[in-house]
C-alpha positions, 0 to 999 in steps of 0.5 A: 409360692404361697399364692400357688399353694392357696390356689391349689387349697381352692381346688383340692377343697372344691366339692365338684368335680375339677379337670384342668387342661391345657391347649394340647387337652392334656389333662395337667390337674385332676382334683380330689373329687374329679379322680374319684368321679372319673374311678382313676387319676388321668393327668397326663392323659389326653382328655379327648381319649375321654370322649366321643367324636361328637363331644370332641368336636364340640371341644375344639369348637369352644377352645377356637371361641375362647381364642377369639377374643379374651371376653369369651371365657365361658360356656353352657355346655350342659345341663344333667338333670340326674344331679341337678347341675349345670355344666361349663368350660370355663377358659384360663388366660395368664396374665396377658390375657392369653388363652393358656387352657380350660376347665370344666365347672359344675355348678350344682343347683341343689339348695344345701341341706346343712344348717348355717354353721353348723359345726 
């Protein structure tokens, strides 16, 4: 259990933007920063309501890639040069290696502006 609660810390305290689905795409797990980001709490929703048939097409496409083979577990899928970052679908496998579900990660490329330990 306390595994679950520091995994949970991890996500909560992450300054992107973190949405967790599952095979279904059911969103099981929005952080912080994503509910505000997306304006409102979509657990429970099906994130492909989300999006356009484009993107959703391109969705399916990369969860069949993460089901070929346990090596393909991420993906370049954009880049926003308006916030300088870097987005990804990254696959989640359980301990077996099998696909159980996918989130998006945003990797900002803004060099931080805070100093080194700066309390």
């Amino acid at each position: 259990m306390l595994l679950n609660k520091l995994f949970k810390s991890v996500l909560e305290q992450d300054r992107s933007p973190i949405v967790i689905c599952n095979l279904e795409h059911t969103i099981v797990y929005m952080n912080p920063v994503a509910i505000e980001r997306y304006h409102k709490d979509l657990t429970g929703q099906n994130l492909k309501n989300c999006h356009n048939e484009k993107s959703n097409e391109l969705i399916d496409k990369v969860v069949l890639w993460f089901k070929e083979s346990a090596d393909n577990n991420i993906i370049y899928t954009y880049n926003n040069p308006k916030e300088n970052k870097d987005v990804y679908m990254v696959a989640l496998r359980d301990e077996n290696g099998e696909l159980i579900g996918y989130y998006e990660k945003h990797e900002y490329r803004t060099k931080e502006s805070g100093k080194l330990y700066e309390f």
